[in-house]
C-alpha positions as CSV (number, residue, x, y, z in Angstrom):
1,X,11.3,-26.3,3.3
2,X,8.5,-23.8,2.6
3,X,9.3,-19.9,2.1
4,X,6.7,-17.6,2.6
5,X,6.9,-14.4,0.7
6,X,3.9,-13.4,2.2
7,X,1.3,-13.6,5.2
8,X,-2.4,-12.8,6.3
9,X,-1.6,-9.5,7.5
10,X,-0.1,-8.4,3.5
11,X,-2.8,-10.2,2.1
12,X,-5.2,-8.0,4.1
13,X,-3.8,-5.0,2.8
14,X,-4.2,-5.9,-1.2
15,X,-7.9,-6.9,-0.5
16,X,-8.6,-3.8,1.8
17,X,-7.2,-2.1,-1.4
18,X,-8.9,-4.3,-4.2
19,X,-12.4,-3.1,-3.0
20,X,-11.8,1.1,-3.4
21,X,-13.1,2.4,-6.8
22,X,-10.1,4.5,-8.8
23,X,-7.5,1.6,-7.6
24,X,-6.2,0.2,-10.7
25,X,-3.8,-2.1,-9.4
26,X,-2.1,-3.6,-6.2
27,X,0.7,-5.8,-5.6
28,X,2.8,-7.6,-2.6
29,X,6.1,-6.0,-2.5
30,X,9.3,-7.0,0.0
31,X,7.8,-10.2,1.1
32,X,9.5,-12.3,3.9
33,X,8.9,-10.0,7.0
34,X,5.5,-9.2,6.3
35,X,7.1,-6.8,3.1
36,X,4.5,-3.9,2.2
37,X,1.7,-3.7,-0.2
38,X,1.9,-1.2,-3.3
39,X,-0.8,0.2,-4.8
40,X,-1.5,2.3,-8.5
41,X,-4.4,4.2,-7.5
42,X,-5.9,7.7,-9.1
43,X,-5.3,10.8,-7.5
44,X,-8.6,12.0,-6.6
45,X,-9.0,8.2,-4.6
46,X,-5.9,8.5,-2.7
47,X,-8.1,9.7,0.2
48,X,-10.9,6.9,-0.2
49,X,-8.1,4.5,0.1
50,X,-6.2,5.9,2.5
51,X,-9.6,5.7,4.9
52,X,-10.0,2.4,3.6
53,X,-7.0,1.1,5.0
54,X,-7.8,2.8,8.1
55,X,-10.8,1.7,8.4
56,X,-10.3,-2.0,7.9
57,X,-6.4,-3.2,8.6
58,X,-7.3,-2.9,12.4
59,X,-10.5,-4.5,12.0
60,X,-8.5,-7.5,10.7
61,X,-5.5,-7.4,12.6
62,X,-6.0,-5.5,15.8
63,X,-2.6,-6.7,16.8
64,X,-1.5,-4.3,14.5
65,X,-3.5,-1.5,14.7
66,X,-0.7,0.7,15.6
67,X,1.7,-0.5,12.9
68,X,0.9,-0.2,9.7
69,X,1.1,3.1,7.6
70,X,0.4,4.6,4.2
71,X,2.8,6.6,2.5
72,X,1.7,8.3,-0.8
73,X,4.2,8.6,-3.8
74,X,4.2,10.9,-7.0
75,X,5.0,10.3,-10.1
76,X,6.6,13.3,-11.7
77,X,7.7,13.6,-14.9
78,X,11.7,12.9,-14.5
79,X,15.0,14.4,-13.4
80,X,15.6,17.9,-14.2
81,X,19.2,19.3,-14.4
82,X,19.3,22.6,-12.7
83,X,22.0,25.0,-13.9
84,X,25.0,25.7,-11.8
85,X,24.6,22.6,-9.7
């Protein structure tokens, strides 16, 4: 039996987000039902990769040209207890 954790349509996503400059690293994450792609990318590229994507998924897959998304995430420096709470 052969397990796929992946498929063309994640594959897409780390190569689409391979080629933006200030991208410093990308990964397949949640494979099985076509899982997600998670990218480490600076903060003044977030944009360029963001129209990257964008640009290019539904090029590649226009059977999914209408879902896929990009969601952004911060890092921030840790929890913080606020008084009284």
């Amino acid at each position: 039996m052969i397990t796929r954790v992946s498929g063309p349509e994640l594959e897409t996503m780390c190569d689409i987000a391979r080629t933006v400059p200030g991208v410093l690293g990308e990964r397949m994450l949640g494979g099985g039902d076509k899982g997600a792609a998670g990218v480490l990318v600076r903060a003044d590229s977030v944009t360029q990769l963001k129209d990257a994507v964008a640009l290019a998924y539904p090029r590649s897959h226009p059977g999914y040209a209408d879902k896929f998304a990009s969601h952004v995430c911060n890092i921030v420096d840790g929890v913080t207890v606020l008084p009284g709470i």
